[in-house]
C-alpha positions as protocol buffer text, in pm:
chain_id: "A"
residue {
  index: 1
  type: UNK
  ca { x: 4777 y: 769 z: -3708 }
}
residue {
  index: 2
  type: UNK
  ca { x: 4920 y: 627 z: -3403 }
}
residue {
  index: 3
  type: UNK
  ca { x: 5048 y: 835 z: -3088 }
}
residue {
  index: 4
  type: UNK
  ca { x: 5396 y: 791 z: -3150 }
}
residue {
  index: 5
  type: UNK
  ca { x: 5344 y: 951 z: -3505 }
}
residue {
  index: 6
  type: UNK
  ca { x: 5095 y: 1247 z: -3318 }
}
residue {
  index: 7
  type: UNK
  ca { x: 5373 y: 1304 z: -3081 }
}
residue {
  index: 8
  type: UNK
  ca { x: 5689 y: 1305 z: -3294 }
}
residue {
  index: 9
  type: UNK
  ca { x: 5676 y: 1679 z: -3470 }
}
residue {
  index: 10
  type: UNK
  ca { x: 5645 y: 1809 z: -3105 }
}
residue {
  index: 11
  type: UNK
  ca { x: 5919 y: 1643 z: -2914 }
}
residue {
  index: 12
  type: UNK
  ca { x: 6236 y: 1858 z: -3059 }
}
residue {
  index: 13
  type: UNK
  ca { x: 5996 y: 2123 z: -2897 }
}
residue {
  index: 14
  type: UNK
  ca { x: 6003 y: 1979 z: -2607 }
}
residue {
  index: 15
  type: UNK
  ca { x: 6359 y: 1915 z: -2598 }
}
residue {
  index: 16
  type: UNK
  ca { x: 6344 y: 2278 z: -2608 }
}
residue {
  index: 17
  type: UNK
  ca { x: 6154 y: 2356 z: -2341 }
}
residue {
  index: 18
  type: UNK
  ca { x: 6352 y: 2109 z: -2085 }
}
residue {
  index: 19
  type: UNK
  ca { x: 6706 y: 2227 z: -2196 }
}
residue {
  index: 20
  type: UNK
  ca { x: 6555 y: 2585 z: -2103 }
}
residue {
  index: 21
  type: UNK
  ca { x: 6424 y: 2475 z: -1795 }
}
residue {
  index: 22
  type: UNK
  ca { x: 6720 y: 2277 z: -1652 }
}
residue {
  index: 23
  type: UNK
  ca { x: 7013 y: 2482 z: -1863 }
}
residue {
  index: 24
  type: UNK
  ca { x: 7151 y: 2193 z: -1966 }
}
residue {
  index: 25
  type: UNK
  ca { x: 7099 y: 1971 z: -2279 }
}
residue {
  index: 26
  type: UNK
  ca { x: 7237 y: 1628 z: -2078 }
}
residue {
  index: 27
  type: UNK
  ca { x: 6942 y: 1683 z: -1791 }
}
residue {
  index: 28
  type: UNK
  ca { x: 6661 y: 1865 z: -1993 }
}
residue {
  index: 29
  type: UNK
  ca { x: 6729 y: 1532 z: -2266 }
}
residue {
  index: 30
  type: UNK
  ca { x: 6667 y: 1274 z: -1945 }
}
residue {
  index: 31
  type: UNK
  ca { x: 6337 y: 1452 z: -1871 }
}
residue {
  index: 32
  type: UNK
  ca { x: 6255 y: 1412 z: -2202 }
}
residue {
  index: 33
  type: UNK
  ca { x: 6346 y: 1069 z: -2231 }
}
residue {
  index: 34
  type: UNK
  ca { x: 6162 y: 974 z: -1879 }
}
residue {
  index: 35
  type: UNK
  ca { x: 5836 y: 1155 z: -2012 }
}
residue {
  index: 36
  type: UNK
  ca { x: 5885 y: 914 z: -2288 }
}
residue {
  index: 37
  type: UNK
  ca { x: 5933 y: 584 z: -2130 }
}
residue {
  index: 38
  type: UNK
  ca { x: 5624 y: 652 z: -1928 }
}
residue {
  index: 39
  type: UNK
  ca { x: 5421 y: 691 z: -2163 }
}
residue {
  index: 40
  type: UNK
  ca { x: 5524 y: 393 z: -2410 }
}
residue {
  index: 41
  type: UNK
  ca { x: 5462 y: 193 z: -2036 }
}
residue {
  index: 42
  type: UNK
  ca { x: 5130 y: 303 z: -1952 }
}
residue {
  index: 43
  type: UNK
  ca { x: 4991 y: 453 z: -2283 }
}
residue {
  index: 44
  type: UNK
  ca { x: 4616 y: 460 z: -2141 }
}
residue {
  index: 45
  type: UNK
  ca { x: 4733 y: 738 z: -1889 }
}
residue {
  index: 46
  type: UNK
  ca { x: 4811 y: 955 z: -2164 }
}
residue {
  index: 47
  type: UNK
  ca { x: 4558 y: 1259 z: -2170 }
}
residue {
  index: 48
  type: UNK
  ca { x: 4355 y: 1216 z: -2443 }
}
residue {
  index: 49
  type: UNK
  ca { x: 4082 y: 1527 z: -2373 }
}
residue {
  index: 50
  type: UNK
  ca { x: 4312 y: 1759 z: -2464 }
}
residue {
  index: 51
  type: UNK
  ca { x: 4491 y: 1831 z: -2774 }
}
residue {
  index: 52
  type: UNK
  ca { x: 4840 y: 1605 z: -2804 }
}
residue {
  index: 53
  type: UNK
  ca { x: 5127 y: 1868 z: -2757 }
}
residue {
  index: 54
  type: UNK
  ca { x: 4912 y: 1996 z: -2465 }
}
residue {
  index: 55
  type: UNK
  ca { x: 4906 y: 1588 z: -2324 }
}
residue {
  index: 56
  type: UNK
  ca { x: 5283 y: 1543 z: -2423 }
}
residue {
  index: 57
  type: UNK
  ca { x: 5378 y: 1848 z: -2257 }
}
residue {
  index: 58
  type: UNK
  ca { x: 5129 y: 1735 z: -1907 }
}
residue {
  index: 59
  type: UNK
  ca { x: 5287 y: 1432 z: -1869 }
}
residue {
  index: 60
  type: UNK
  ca { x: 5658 y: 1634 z: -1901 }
}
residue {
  index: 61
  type: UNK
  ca { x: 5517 y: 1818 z: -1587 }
}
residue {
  index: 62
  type: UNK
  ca { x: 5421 y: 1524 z: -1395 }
}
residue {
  index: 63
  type: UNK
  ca { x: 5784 y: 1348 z: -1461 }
}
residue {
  index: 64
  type: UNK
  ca { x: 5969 y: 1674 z: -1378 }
}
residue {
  index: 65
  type: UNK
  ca { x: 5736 y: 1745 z: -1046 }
}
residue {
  index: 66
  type: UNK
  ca { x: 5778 y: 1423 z: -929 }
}
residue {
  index: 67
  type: UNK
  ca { x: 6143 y: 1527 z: -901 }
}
residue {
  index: 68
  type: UNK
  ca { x: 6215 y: 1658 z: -551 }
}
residue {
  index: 69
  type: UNK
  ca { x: 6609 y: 1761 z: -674 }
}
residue {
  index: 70
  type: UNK
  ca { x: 6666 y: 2097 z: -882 }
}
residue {
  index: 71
  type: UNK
  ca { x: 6842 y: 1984 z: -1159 }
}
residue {
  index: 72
  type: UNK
  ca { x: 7140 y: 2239 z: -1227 }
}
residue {
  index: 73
  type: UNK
  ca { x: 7344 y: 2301 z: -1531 }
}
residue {
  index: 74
  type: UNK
  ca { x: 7642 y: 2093 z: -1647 }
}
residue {
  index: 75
  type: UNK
  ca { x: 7850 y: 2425 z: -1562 }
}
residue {
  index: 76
  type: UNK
  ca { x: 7711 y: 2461 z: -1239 }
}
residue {
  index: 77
  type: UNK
  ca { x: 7862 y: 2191 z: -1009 }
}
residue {
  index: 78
  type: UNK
  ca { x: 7734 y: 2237 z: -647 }
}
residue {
  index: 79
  type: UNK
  ca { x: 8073 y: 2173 z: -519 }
}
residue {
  index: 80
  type: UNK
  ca { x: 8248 y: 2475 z: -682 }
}
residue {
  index: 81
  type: UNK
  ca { x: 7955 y: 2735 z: -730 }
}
residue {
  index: 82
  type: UNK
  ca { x: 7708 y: 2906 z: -554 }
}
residue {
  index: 83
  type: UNK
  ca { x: 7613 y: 3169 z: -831 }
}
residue {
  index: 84
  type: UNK
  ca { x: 7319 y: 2921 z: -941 }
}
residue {
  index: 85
  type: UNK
  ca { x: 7213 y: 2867 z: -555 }
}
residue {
  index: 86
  type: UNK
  ca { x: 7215 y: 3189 z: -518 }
}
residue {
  index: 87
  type: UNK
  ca { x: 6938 y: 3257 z: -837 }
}
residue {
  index: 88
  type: UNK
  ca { x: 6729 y: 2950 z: -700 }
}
residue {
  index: 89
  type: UNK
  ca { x: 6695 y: 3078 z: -408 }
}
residue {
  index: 90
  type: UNK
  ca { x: 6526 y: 3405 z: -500 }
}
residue {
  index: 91
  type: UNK
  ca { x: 6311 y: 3245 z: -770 }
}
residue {
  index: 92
  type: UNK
  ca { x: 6058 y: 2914 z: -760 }
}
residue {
  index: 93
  type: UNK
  ca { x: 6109 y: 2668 z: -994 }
}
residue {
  index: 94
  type: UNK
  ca { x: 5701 y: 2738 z: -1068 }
}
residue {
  index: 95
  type: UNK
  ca { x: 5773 y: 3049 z: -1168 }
}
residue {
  index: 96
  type: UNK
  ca { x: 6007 y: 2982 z: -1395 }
}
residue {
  index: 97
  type: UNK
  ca { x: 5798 y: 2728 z: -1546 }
}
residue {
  index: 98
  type: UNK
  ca { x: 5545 y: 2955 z: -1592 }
}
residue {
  index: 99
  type: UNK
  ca { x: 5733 y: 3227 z: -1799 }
}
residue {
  index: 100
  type: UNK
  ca { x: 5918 y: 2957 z: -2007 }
}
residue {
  index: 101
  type: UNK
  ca { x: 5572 y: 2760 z: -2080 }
}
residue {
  index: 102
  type: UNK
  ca { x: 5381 y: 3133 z: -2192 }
}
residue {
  index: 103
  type: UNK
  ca { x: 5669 y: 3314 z: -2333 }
}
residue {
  index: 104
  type: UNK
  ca { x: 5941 y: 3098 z: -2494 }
}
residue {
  index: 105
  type: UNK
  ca { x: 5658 y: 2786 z: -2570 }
}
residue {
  index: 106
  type: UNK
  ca { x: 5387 y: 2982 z: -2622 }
}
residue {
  index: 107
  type: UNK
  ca { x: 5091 y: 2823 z: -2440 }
}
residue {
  index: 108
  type: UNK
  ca { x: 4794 y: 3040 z: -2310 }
}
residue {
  index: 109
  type: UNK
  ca { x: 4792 y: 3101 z: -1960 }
}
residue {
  index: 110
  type: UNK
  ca { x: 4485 y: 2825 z: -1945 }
}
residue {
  index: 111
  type: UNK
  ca { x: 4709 y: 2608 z: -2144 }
}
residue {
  index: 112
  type: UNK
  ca { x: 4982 y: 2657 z: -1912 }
}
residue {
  index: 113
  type: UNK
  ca { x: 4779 y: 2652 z: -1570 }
}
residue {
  index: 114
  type: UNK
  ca { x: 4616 y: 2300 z: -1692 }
}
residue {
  index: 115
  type: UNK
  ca { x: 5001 y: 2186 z: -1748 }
}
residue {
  index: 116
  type: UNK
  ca { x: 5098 y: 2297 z: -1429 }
}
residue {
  index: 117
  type: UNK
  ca { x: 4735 y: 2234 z: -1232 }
}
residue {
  index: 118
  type: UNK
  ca { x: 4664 y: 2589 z: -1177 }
}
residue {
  index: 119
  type: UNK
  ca { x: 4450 y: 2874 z: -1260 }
}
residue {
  index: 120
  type: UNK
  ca { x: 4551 y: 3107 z: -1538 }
}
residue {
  index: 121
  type: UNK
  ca { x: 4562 y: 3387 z: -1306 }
}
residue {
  index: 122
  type: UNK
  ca { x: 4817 y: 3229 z: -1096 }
}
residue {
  index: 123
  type: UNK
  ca { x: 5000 y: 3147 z: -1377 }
}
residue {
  index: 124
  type: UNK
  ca { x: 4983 y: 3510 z: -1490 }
}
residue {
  index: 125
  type: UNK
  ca { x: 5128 y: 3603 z: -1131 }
}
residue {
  index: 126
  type: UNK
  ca { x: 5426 y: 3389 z: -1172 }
}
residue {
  index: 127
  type: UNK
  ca { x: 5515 y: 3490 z: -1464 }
}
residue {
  index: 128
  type: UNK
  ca { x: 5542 y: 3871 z: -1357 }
}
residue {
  index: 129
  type: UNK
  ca { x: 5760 y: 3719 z: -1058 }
}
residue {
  index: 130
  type: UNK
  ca { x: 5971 y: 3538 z: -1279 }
}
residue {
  index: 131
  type: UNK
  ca { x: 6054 y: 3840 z: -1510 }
}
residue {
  index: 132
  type: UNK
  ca { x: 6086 y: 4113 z: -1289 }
}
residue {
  index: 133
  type: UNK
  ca { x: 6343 y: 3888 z: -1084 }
}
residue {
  index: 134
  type: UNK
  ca { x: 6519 y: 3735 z: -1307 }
}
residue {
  index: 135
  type: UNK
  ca { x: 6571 y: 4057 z: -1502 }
}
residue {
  index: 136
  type: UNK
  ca { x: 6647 y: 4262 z: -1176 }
}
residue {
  index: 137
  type: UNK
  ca { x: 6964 y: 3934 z: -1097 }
}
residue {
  index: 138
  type: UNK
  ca { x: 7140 y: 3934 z: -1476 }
}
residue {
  index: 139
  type: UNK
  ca { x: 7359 y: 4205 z: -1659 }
}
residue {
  index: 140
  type: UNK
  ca { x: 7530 y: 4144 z: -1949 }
}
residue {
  index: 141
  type: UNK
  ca { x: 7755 y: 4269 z: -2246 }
}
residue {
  index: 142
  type: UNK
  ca { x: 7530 y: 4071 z: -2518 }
}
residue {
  index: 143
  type: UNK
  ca { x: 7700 y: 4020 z: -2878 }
}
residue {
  index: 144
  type: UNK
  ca { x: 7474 y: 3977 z: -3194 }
}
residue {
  index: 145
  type: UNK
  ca { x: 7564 y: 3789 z: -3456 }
}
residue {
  index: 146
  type: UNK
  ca { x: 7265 y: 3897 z: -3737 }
}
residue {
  index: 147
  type: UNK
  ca { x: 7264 y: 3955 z: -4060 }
}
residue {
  index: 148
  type: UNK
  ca { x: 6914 y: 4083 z: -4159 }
}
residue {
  index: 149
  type: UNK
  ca { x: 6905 y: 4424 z: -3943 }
}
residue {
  index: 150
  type: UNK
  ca { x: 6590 y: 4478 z: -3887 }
}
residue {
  index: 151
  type: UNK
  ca { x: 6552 y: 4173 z: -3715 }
}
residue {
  index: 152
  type: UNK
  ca { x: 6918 y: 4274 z: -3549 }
}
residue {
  index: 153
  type: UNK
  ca { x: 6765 y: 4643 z: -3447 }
}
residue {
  index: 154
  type: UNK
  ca { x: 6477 y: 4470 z: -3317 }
}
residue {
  index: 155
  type: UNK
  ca { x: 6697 y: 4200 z: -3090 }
}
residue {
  index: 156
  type: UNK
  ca { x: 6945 y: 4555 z: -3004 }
}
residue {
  index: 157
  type: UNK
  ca { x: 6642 y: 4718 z: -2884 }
}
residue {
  index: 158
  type: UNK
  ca { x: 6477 y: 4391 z: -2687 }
}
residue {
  index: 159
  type: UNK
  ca { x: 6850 y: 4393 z: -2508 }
}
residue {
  index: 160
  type: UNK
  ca { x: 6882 y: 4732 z: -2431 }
}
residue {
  index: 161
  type: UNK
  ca { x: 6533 y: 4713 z: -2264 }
}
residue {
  index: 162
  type: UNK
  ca { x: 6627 y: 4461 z: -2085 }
}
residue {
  index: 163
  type: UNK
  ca { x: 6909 y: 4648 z: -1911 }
}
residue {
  index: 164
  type: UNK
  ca { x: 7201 y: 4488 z: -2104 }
}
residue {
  index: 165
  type: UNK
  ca { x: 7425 y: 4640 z: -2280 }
}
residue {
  index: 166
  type: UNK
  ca { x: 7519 y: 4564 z: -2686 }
}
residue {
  index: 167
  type: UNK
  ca { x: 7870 y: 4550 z: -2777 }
}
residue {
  index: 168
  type: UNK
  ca { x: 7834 y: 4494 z: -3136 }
}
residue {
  index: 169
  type: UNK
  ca { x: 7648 y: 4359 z: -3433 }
}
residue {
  index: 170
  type: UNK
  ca { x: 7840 y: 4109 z: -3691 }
}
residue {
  index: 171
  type: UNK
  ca { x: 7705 y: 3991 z: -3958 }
}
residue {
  index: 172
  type: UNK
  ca { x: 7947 y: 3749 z: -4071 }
}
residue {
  index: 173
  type: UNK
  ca { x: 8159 y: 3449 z: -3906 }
}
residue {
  index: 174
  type: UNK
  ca { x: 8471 y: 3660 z: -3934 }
}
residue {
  index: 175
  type: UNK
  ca { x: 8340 y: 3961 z: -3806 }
}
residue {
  index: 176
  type: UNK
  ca { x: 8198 y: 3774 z: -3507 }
}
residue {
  index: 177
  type: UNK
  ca { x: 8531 y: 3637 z: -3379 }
}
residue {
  index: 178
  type: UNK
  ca { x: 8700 y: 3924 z: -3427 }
}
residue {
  index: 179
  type: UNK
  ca { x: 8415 y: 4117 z: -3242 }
}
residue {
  index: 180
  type: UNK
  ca { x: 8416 y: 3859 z: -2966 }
}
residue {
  index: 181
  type: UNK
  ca { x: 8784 y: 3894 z: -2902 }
}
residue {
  index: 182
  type: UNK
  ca { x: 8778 y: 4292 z: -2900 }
}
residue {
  index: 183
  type: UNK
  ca { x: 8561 y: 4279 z: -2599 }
}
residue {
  index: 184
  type: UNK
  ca { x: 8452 y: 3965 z: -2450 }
}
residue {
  index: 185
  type: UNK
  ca { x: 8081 y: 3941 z: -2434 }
}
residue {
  index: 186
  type: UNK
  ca { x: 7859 y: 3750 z: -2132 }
}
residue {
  index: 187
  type: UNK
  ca { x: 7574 y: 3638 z: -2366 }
}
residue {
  index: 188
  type: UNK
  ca { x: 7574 y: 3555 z: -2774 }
}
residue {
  index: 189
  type: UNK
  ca { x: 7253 y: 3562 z: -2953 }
}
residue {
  index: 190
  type: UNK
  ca { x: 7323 y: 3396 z: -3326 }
}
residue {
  index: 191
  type: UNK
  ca { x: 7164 y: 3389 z: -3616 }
}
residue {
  index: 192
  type: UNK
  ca { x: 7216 y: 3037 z: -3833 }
}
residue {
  index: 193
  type: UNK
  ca { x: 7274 y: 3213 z: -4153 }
}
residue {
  index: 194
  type: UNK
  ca { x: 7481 y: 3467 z: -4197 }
}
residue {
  index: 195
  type: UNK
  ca { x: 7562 y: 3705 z: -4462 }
}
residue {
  index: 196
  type: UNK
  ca { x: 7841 y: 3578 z: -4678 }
}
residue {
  index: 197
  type: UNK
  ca { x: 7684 y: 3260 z: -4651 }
}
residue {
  index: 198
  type: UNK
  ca { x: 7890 y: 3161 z: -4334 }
}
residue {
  index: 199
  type: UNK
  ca { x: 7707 y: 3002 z: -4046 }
}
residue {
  index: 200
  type: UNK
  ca { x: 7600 y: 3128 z: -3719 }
}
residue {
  index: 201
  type: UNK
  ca { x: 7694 y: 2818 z: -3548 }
}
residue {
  index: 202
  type: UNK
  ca { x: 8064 y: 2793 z: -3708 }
}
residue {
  index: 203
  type: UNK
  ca { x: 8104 y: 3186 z: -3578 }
}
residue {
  index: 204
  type: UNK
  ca { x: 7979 y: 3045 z: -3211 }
}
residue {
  index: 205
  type: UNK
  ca { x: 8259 y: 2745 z: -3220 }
}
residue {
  index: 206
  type: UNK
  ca { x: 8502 y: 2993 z: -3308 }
}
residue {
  index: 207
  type: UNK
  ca { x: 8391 y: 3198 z: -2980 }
}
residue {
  index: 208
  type: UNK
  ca { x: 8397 y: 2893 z: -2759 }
}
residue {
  index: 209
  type: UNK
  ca { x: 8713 y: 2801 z: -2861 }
}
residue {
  index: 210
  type: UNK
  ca { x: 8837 y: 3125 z: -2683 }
}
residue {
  index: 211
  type: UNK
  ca { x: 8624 y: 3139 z: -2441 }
}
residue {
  index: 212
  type: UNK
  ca { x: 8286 y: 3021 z: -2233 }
}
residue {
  index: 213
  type: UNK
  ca { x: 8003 y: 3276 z: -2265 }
}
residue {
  index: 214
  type: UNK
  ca { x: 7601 y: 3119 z: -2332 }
}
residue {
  index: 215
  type: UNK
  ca { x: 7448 y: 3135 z: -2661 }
}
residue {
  index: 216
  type: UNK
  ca { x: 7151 y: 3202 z: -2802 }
}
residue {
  index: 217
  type: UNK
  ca { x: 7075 y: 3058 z: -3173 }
}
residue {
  index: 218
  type: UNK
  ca { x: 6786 y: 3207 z: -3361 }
}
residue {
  index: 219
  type: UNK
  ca { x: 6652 y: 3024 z: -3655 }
}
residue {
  index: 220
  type: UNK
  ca { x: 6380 y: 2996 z: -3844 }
}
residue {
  index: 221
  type: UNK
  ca { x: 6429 y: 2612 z: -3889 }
}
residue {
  index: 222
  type: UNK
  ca { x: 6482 y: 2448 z: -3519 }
}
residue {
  index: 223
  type: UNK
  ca { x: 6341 y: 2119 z: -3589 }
}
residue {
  index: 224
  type: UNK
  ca { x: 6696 y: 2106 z: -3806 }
}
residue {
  index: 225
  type: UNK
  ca { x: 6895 y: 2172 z: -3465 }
}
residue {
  index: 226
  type: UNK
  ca { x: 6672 y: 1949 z: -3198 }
}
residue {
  index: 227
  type: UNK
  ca { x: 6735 y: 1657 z: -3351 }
}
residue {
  index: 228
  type: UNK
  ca { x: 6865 y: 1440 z: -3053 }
}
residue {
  index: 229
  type: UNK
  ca { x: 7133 y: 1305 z: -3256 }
}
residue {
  index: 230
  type: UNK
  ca { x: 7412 y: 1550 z: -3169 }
}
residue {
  index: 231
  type: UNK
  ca { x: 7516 y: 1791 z: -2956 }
}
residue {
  index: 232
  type: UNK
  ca { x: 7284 y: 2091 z: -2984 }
}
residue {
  index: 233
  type: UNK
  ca { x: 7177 y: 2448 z: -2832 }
}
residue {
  index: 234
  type: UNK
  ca { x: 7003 y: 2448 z: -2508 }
}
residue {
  index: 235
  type: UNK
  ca { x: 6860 y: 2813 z: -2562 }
}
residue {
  index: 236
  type: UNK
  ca { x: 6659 y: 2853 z: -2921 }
}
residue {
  index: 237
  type: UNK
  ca { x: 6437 y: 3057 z: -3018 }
}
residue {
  index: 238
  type: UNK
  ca { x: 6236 y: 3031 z: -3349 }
}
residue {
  index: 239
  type: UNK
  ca { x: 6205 y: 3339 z: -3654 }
}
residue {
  index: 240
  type: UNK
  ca { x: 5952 y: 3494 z: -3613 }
}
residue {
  index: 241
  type: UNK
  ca { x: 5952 y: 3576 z: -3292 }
}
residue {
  index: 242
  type: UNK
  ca { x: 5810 y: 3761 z: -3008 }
}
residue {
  index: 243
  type: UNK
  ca { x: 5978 y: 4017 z: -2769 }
}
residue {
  index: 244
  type: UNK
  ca { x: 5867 y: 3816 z: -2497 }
}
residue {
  index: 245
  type: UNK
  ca { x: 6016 y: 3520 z: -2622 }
}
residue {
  index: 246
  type: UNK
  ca { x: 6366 y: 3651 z: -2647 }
}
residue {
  index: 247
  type: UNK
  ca { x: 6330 y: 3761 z: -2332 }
}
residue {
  index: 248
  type: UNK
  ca { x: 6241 y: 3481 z: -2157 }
}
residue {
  index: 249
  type: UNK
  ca { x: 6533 y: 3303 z: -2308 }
}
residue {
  index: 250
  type: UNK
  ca { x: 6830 y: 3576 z: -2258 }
}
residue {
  index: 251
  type: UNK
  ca { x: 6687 y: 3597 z: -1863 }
}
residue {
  index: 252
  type: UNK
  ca { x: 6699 y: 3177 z: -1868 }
}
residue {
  index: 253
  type: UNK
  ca { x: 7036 y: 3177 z: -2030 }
}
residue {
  index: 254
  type: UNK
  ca { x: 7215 y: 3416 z: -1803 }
}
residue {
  index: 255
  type: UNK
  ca { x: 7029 y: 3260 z: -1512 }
}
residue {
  index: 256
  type: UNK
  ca { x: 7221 y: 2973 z: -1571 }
}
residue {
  index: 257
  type: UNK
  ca { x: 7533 y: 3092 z: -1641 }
}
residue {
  index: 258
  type: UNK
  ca { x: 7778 y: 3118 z: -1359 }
}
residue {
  index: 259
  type: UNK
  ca { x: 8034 y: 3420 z: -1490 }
}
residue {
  index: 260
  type: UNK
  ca { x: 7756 y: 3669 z: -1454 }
}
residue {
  index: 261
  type: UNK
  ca { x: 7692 y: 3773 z: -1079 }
}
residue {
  index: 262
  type: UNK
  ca { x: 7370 y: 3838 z: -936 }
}
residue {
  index: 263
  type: UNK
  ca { x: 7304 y: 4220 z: -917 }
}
């Protein structure tokens, strides 16, 4: 099998991973693309010691540390914001690196430090920084848009520990608008499929229609969504998941998002 073929189930991971690390699908996609183009040029730099996703995901790291510029979200031009200025300064781009590669990803903190040439401990430190600051900056009113509720007690209680507050739970498209409207949320976590057979991501273009608030999808099936081909989430998170892993991406969502002020 050749590298190209090793590589390719990982990538819409990785497409993950970036989008969550630079908030924006446009930026997170050129990192991807970049990690790409190196190694198609120099193929006989690429790690081969370690297991593939591991070497795909090292060579990521070495294109996005080369970078001396923060990239910033599409929504968070430095000429008319300082909300994400603000958030950068109080938190390393290591550390956030750290709690995206562990929680949302799911490496080891070995796996992690040899991405990031550290020790696991130090990787362990950064991701306590990263939570307990990122956590302390962001408040929200979070909508849920689930249909299965256990999984939408589970994602109410993973909020509410987080210091956020629920508005509601829909379960269908129609119920979601109308939910949205009654009181405008600051973060949307969305199932795909709903419970009348409506989708999760038709109920989110009805929301952003109205207005801008950053979503969440939740699916059991994101290789269908990180395709490359379209425009697609930049925060997802796959069923099942851990608690850790939703929070990692509701503190890197609202991070990013300029409407909700640092606390």
């Amino acid at each position: 099998m050749s590298l190209g073929q090793d590589l390719a189930p990982h990538l819409p991971f990785l497409r993950r991973y970036a989008r969550a690390l630079t908030g924006s699908q446009k930026h997170g996609d050129a990192y991807v693309r970049q990690a790409l183009e190196a190694i198609v040029a120099a193929p006989q730099d690429f790690p081969r010691d370690v297991d593939v996703r591991l070497g795909l995901y090292r060579t990521f790291q070495r294109i996005w540390a080369s970078t001396n510029d923060e990239v910033r979200s599409d929504a968070d031009p430095l000429d008319d914001s300082n909300v994400a200025d603000a958030r950068l300064a109080r938190i390393t781009p290591r550390s956030r690196q750290a709690l995206l590669l562990t929680q949302l990803e799911g490496f080891t903190p070995e796996d992690a430090g040899y991405l990031m040439l550290i020790d696991a401990p130090e990787v362990e430190a950064l991701v306590a920084e990263a939570v307990a600051e990122i956590e302390r900056q962001t408040h929200a009113d979070v909508l849920i848009i689930e249909d299965e509720p256990i999984i939408a007690m589970d994602l109410e209680t993973i909020v509410r520990d987080l210091g956020h507050n629920v508005t509601s739970v829909a379960v269908t498209r129609d119920e979601a608008l109308a939910q949205a409207l009654a009181q405008r949320p600051g973060l949307v976590l969305a199932d795909i499929q709903l419970a009348d057979d409506s989708s999760g991501i038709d109920a989110v273009k009805d929301i952003l229609r109205e207005f801008s608030v950053p979503v969440i999808f939740i699916t059991a099936f994101p290789e269908r969504l990180l395709t490359g081909e379209r425009p697609e989430p930049t925060f997802l998170i796959t069923k099942p998941f851990q608690r850790s892993t939703v929070k990692a991406a509701i503190s890197q969502a609202l991070f990013f998002d300029t409407t909700t002020v640092p606390a």
